[in-house]
FITORPA-714496 format. One record per residue (C-alpha): residue number from 1; x, y, z; residue in three letters. Coordinates in pm, 1 decimal, padded with zeros to 6 digits. Layout:
! FITORPA-714496
<pt><resi>NUM</resi><u>X</u><v>Y</v><w>Z</w><resn>ALA</resn></pt>
...
! end
This chain:
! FITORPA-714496
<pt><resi>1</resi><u>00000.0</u><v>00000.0</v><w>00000.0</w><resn>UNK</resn></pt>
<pt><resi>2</resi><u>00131.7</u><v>00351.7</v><w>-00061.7</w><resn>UNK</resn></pt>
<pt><resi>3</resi><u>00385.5</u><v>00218.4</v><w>-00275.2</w><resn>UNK</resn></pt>
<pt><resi>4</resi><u>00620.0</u><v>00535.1</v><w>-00414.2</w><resn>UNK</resn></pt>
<pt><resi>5</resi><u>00407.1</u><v>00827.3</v><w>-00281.7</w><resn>UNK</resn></pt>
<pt><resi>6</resi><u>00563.7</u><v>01107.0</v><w>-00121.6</w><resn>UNK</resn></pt>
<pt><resi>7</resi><u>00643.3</u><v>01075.9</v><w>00244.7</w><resn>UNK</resn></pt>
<pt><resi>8</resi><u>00776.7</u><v>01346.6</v><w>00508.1</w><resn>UNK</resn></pt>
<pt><resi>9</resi><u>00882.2</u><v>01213.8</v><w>00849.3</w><resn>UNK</resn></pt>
<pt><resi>10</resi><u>00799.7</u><v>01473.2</v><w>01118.1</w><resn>UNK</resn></pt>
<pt><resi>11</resi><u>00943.4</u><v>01528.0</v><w>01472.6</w><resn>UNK</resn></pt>
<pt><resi>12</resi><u>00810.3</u><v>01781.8</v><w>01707.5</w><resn>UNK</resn></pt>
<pt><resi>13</resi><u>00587.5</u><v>01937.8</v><w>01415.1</w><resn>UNK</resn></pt>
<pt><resi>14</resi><u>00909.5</u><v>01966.2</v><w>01180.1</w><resn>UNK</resn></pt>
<pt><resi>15</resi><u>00983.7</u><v>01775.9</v><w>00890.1</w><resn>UNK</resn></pt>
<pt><resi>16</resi><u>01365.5</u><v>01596.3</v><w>00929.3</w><resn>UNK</resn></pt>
<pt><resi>17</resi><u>01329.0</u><v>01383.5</v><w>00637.0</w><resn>UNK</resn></pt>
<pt><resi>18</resi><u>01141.3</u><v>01412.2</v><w>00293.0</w><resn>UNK</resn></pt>
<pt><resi>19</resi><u>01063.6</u><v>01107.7</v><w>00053.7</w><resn>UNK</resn></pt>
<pt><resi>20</resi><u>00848.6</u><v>00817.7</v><w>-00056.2</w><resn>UNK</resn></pt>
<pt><resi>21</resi><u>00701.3</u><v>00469.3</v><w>00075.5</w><resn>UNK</resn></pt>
<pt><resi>22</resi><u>00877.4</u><v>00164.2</v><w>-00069.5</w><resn>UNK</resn></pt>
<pt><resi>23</resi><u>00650.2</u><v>-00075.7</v><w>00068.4</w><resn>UNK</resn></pt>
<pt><resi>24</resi><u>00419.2</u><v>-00102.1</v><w>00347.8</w><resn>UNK</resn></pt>
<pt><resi>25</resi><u>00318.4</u><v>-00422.1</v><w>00493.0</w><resn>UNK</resn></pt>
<pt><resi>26</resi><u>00167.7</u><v>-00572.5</v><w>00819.4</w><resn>UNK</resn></pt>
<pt><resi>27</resi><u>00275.0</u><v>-00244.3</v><w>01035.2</w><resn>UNK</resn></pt>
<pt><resi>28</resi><u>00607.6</u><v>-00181.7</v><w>00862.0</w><resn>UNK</resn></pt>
<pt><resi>29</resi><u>00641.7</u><v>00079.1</v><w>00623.5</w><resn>UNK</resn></pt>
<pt><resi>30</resi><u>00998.8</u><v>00105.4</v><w>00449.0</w><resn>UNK</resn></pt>
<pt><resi>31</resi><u>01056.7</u><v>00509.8</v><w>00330.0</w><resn>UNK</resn></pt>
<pt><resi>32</resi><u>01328.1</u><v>00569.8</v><w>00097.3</w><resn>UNK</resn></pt>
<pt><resi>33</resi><u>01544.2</u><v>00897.7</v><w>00015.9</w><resn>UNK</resn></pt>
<pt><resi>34</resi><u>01736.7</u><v>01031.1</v><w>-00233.6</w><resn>UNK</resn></pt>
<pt><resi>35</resi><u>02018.7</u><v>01162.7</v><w>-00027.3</w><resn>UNK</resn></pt>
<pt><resi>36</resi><u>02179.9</u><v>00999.8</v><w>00289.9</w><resn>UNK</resn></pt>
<pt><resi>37</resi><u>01915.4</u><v>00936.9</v><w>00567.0</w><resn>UNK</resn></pt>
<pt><resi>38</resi><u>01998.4</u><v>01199.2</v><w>00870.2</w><resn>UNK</resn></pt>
<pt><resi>39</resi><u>01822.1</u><v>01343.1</v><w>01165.7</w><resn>UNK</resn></pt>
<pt><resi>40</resi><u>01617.7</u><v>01064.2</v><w>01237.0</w><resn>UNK</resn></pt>
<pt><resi>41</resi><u>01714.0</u><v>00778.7</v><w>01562.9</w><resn>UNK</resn></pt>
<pt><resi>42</resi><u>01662.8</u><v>00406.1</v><w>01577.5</w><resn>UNK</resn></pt>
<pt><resi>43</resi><u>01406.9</u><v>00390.5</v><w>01906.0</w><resn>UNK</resn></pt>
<pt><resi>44</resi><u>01255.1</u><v>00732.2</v><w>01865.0</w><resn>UNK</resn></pt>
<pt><resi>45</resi><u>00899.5</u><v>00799.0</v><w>01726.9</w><resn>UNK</resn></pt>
<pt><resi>46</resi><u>00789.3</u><v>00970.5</v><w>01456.2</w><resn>UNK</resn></pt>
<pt><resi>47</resi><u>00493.3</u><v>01119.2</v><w>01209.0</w><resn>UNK</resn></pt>
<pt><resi>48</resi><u>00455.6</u><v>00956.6</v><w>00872.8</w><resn>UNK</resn></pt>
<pt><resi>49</resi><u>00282.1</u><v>01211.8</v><w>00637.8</w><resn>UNK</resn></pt>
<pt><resi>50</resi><u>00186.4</u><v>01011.9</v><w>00328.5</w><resn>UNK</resn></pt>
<pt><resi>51</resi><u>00040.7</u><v>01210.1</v><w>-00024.4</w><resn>UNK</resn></pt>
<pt><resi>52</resi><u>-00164.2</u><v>00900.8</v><w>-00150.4</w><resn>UNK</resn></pt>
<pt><resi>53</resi><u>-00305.5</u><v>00965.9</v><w>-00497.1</w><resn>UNK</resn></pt>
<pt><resi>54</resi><u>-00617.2</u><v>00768.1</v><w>-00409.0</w><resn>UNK</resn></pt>
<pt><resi>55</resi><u>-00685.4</u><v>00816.0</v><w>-00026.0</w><resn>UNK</resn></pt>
<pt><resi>56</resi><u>-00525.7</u><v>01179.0</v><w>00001.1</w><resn>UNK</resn></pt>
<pt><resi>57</resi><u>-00317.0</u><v>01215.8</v><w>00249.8</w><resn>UNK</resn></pt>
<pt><resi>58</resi><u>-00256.6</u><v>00969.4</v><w>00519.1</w><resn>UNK</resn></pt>
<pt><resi>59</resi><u>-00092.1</u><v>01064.0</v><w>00871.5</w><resn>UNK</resn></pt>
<pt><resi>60</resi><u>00074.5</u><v>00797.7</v><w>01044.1</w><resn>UNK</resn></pt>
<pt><resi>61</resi><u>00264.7</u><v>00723.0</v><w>01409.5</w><resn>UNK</resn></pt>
<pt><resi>62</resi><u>00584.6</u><v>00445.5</v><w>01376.0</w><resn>UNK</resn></pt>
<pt><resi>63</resi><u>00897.5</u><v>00401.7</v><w>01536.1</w><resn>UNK</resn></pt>
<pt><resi>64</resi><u>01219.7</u><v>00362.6</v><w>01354.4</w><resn>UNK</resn></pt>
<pt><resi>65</resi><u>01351.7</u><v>-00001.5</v><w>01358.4</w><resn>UNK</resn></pt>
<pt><resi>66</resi><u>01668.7</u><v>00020.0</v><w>01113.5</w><resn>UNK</resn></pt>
<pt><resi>67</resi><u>01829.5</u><v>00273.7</v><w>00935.1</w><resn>UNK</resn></pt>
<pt><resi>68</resi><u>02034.7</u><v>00227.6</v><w>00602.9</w><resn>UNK</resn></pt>
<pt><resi>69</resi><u>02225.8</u><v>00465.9</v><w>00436.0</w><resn>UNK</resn></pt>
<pt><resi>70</resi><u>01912.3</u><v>00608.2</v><w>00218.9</w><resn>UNK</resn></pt>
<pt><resi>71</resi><u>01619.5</u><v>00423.4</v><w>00364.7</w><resn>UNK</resn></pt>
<pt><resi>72</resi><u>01434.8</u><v>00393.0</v><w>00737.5</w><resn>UNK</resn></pt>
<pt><resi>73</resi><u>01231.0</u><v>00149.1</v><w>00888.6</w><resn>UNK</resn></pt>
<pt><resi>74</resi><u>00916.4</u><v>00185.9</v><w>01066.2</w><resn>UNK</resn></pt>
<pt><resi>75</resi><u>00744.3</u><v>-00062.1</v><w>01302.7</w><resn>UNK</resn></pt>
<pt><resi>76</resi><u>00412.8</u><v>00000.1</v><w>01462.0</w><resn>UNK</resn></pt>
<pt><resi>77</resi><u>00336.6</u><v>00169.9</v><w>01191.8</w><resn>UNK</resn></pt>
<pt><resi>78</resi><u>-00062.7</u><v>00305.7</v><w>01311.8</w><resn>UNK</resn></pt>
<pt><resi>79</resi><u>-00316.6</u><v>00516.1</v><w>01116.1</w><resn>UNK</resn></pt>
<pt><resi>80</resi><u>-00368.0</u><v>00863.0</v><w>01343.3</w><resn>UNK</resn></pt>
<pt><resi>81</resi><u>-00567.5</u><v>01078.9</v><w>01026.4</w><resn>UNK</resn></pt>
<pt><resi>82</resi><u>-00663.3</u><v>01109.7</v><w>00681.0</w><resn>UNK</resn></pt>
<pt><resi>83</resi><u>-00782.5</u><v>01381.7</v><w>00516.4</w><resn>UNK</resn></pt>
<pt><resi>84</resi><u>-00906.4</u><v>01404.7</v><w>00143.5</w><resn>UNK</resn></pt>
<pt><resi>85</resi><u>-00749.0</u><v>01715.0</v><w>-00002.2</w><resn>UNK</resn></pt>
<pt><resi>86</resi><u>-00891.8</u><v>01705.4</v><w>-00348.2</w><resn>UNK</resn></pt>
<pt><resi>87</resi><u>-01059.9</u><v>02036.9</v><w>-00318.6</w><resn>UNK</resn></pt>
<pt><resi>88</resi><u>-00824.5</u><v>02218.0</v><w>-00189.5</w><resn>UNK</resn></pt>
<pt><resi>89</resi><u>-00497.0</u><v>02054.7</v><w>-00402.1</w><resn>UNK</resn></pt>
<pt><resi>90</resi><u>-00361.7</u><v>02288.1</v><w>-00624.0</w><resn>UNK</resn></pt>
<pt><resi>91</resi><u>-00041.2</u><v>02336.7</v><w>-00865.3</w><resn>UNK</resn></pt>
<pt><resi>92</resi><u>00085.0</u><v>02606.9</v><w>-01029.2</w><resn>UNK</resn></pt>
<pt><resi>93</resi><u>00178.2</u><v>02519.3</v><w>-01407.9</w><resn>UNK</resn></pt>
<pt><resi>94</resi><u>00254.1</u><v>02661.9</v><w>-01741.1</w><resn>UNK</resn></pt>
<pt><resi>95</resi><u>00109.9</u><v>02460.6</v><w>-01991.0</w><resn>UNK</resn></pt>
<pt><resi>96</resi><u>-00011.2</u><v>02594.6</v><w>-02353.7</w><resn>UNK</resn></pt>
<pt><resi>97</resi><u>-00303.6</u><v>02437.7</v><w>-02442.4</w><resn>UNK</resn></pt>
<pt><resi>98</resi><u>-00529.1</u><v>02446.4</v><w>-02743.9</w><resn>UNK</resn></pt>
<pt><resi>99</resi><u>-00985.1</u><v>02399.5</v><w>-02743.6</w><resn>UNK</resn></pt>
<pt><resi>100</resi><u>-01278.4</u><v>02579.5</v><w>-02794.3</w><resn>UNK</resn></pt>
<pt><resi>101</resi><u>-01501.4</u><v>02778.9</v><w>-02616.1</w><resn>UNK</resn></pt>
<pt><resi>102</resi><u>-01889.8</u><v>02856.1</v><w>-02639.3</w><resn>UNK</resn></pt>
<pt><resi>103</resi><u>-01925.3</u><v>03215.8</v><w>-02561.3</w><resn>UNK</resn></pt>
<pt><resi>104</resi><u>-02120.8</u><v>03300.2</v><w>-02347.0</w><resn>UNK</resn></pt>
<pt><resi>105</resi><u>-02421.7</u><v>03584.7</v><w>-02344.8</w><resn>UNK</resn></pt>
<pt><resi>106</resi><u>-02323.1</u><v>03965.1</v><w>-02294.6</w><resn>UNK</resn></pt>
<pt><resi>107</resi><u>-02637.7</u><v>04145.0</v><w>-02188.7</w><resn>UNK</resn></pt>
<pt><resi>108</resi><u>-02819.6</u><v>04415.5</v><w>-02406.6</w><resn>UNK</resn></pt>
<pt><resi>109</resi><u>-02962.7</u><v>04675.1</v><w>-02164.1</w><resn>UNK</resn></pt>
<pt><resi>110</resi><u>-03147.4</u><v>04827.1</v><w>-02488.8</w><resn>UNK</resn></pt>
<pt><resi>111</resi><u>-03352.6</u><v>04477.3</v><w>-02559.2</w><resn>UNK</resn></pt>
<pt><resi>112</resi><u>-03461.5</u><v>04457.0</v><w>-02209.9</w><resn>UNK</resn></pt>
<pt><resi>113</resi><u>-03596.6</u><v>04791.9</v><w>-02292.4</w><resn>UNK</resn></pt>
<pt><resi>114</resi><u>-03793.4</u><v>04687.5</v><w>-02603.7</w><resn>UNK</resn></pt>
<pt><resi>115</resi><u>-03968.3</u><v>04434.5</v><w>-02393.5</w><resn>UNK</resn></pt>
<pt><resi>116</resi><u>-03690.7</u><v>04112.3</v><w>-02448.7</w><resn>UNK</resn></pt>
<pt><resi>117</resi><u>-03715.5</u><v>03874.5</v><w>-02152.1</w><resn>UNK</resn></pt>
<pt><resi>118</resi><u>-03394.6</u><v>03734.5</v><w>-01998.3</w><resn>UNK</resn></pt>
<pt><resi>119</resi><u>-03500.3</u><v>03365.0</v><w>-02069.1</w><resn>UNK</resn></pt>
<pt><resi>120</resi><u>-03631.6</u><v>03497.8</v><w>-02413.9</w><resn>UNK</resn></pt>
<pt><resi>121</resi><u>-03275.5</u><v>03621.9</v><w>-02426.0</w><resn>UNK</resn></pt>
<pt><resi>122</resi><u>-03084.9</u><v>03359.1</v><w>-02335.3</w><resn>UNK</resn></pt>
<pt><resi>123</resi><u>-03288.6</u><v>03080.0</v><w>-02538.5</w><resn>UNK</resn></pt>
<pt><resi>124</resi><u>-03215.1</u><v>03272.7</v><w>-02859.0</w><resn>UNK</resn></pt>
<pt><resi>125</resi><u>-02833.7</u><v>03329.3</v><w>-02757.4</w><resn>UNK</resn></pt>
<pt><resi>126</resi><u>-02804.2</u><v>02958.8</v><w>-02702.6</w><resn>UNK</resn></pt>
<pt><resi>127</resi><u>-02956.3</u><v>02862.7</v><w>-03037.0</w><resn>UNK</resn></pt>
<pt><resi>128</resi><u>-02674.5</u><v>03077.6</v><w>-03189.5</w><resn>UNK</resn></pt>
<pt><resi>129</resi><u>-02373.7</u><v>02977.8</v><w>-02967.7</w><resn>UNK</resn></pt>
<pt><resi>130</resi><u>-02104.8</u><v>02815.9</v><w>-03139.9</w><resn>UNK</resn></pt>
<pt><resi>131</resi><u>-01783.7</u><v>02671.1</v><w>-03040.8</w><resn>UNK</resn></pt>
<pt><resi>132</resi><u>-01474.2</u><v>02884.1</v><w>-03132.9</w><resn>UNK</resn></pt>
<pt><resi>133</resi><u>-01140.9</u><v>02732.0</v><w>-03169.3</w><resn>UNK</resn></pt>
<pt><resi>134</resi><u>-00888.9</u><v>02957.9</v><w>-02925.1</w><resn>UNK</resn></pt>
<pt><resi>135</resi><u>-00558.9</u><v>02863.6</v><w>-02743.9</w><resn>UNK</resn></pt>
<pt><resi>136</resi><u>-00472.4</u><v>02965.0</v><w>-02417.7</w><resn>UNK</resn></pt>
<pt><resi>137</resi><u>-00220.5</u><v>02857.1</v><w>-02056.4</w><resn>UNK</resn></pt>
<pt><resi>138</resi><u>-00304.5</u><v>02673.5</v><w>-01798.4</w><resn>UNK</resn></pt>
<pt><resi>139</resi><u>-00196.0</u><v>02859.7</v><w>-01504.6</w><resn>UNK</resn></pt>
<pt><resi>140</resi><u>-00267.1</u><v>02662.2</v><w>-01215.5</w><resn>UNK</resn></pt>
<pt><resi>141</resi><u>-00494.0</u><v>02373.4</v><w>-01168.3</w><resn>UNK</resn></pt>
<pt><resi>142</resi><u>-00695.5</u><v>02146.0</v><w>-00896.7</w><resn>UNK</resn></pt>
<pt><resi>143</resi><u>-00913.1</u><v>01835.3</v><w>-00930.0</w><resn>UNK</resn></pt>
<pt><resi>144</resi><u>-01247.5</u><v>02075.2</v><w>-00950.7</w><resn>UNK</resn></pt>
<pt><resi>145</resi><u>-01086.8</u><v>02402.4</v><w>-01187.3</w><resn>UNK</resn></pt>
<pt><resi>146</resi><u>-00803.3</u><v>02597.3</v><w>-01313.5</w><resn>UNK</resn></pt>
<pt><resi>147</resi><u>-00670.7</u><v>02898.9</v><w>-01411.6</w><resn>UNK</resn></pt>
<pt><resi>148</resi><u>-00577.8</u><v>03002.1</v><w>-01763.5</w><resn>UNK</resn></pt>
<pt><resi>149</resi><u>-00463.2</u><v>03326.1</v><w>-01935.0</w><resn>UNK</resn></pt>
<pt><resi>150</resi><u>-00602.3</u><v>03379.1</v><w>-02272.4</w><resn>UNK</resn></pt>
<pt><resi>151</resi><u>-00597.5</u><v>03674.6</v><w>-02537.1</w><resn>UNK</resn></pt>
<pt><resi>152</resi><u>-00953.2</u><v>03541.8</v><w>-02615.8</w><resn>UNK</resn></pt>
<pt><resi>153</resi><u>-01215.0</u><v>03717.6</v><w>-02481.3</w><resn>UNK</resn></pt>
<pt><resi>154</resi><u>-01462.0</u><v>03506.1</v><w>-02249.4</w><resn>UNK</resn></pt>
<pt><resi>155</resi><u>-01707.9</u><v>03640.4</v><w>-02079.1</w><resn>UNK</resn></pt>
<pt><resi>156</resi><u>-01809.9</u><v>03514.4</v><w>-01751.7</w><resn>UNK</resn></pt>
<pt><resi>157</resi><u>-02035.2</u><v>03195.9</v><w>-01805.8</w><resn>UNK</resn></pt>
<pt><resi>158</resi><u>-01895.0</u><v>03058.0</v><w>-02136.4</w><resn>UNK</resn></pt>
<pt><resi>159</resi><u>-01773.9</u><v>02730.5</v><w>-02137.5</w><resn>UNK</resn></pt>
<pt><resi>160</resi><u>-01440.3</u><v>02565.7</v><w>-02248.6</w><resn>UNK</resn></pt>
<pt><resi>161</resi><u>-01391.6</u><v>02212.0</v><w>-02356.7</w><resn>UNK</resn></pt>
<pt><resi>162</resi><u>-01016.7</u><v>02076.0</v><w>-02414.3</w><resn>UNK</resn></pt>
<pt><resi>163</resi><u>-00767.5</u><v>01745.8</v><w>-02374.4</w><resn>UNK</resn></pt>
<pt><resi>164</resi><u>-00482.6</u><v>01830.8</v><w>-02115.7</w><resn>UNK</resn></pt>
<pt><resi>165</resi><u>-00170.0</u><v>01713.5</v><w>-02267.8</w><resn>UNK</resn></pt>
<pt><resi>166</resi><u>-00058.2</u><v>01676.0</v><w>-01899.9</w><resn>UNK</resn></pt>
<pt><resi>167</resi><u>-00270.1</u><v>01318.9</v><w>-01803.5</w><resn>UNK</resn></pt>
<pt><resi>168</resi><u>-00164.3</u><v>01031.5</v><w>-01855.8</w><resn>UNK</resn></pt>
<pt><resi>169</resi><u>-00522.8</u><v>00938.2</v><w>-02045.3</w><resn>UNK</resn></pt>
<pt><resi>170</resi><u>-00632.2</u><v>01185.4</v><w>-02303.8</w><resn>UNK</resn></pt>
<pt><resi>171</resi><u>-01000.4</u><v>01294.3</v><w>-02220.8</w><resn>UNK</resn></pt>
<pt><resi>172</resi><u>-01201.7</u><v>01593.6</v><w>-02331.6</w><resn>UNK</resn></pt>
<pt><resi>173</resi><u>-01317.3</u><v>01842.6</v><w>-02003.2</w><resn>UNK</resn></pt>
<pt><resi>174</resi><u>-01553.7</u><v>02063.2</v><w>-01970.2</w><resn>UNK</resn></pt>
<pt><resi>175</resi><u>-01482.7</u><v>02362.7</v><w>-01754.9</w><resn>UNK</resn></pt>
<pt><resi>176</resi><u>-01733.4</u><v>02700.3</v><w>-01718.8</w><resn>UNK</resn></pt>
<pt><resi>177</resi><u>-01564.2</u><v>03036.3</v><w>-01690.9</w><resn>UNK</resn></pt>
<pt><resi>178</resi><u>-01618.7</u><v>03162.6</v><w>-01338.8</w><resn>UNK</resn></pt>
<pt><resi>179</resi><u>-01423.7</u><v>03524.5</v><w>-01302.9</w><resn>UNK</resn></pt>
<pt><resi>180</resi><u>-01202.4</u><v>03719.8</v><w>-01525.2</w><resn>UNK</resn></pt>
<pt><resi>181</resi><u>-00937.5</u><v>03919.4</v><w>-01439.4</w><resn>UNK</resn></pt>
<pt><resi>182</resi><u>-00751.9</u><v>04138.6</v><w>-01681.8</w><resn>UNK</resn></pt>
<pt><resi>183</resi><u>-00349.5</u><v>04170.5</v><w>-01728.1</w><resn>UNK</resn></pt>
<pt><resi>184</resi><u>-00106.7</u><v>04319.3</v><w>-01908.4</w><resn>UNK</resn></pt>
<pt><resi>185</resi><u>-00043.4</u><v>03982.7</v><w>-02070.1</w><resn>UNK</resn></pt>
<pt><resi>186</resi><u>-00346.6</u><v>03854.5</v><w>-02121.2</w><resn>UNK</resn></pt>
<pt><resi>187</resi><u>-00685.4</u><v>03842.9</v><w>-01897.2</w><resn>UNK</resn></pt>
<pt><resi>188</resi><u>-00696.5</u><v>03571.3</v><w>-01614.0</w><resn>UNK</resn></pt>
<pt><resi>189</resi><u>-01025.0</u><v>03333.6</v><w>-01595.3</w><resn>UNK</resn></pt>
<pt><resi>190</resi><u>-01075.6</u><v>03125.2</v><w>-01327.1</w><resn>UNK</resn></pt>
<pt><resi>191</resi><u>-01283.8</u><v>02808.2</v><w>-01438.2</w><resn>UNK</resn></pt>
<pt><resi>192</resi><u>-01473.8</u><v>02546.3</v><w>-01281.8</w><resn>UNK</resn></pt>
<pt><resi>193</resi><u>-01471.1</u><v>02202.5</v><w>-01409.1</w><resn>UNK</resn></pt>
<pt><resi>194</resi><u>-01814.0</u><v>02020.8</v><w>-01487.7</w><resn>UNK</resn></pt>
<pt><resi>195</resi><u>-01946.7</u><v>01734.2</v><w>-01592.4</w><resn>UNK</resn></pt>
<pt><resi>196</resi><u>-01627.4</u><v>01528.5</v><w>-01493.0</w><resn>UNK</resn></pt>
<pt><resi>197</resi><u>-01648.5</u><v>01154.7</v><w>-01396.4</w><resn>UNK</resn></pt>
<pt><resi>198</resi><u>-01488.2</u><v>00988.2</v><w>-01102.9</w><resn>UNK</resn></pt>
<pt><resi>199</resi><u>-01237.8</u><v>00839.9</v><w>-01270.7</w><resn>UNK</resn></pt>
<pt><resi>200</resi><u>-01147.7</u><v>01193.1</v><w>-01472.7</w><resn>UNK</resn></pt>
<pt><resi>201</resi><u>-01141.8</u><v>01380.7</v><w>-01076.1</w><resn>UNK</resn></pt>
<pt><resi>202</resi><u>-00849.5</u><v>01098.9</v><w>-00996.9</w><resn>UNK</resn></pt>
<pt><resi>203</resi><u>-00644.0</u><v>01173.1</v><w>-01312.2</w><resn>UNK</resn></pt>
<pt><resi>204</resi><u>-00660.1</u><v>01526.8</v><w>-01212.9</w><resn>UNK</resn></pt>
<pt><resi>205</resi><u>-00580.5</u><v>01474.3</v><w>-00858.7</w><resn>UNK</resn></pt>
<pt><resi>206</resi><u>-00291.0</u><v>01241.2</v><w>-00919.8</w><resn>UNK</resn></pt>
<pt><resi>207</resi><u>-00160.6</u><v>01474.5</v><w>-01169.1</w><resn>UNK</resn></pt>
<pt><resi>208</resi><u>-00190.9</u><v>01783.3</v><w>-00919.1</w><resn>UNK</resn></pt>
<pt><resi>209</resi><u>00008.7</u><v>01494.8</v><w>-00680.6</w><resn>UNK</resn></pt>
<pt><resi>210</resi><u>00280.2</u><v>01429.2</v><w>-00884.9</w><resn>UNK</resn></pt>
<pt><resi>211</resi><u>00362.1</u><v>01752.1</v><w>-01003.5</w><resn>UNK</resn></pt>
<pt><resi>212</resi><u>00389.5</u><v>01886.5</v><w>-00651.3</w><resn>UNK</resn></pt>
<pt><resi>213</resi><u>00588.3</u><v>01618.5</v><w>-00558.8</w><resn>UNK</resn></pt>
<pt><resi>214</resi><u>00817.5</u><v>01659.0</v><w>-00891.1</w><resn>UNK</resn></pt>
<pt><resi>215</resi><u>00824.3</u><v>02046.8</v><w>-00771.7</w><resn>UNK</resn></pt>
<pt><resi>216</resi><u>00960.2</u><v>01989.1</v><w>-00440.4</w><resn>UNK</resn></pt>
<pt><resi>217</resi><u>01243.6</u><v>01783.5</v><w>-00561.5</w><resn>UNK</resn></pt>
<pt><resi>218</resi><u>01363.3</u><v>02024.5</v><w>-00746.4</w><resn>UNK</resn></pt>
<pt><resi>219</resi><u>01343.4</u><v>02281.5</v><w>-00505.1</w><resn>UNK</resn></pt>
<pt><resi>220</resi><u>01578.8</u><v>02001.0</v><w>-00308.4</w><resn>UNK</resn></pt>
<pt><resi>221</resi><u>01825.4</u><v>01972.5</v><w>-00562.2</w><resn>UNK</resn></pt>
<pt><resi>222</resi><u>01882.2</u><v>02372.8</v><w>-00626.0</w><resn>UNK</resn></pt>
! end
């Protein structure tokens, strides 16, 4: 179980050592690390915090039973927490990215004035709305939305459906503009993702997952 997700061992709410589960069996739970294994003493307890692409992340309680030069032993090994953080999981990313969006409705004051209902409105801009081809970066994204930049103008209810190159399985999503925010480089839309299946919210998760994990390893080795 838990086999190569990222692990931090904690002592006295600080992390000493940062890496990933090897394997985790009957109460033992080998961690491995990329560099040599300090700060950490055979008979002392310790926190296990575990990223599990599945179950979110895991806290543990284990004692350290051996120590090699890049991997630690835990025995005891006891569930204290777990916590789903698929809502609030986020990465920041620069990806380009290229689908279409269905504009959504601007508002005419001067209809409402001729007598135009809103649903009247609506019904006759949805009959019209057609998808645009437009290309824009993904700025940051979660499980349940991103961010993007785009030079395309969206107004605040259109809808954007696209295959992020990122995942491992190529799917289309469907995401609904939420906010806009304009820049000098382009204007920033926050989106919210609909529509998307179970098994589409775990791609997404495990993506967000790995890339933090790839992120922090870098930030290591700098």
């Amino acid at each position: 179980m838990h086999e190569l997700a990222l692990c931090s061992v904690e002592h006295d709410g600080h992390a000493v050592l940062s890496g990933y589960v090897r394997t985790f069996e009957d109460g033992v739970l080998w961690a491995g690390f990329e560099g040599i294994v300090r700060g950490v003493a055979e008979g002392d307890v310790y926190l296990l915090r575990v990223l599990d692409d599945a179950r979110g992340e895991c806290v543990y309680q284990g004692e350290v039973a051996r120590i090699t030069a890049d991997t630690v032993a835990f025995v005891g090994v006891e569930l204290l927490s777990t916590l789903q953080k698929r809502a609030v999981a986020r990465v920041a990313v620069h990806v380009e990215v290229q689908g279409f969006a269905r504009l959504a409705a601007v508002p005419d004051e001067h209809e409402h004035d001729n007598g135009a209902t809103p649903a009247a409105e609506a019904e006759a801009v949805d009959g019209e709305a057609e998808e645009v081809p437009f290309v824009f970066t993904v700025l940051d994204v979660s499980a349940h939305g991103m961010r993007m930049m785009s030079q395309t103008e969206l107004p605040v209810g259109s809808e954007v459906r696209f295959v992020f190159p990122e995942l491992s399985a190529a799917f289309w999503l469907q995401a609904v503009v939420v906010r806009a925010q304009p820049s000098r480089s382009g204007t920033h839309y926050g989106c919210r993702f609909v529509e998307t299946s179970d098994r589409e919210t775990d791609e997404l998760f495990s993506y967000v997952l790995r890339t933090q994990g790839a992120l922090r390893r870098q930030q290591k080795l700098a």
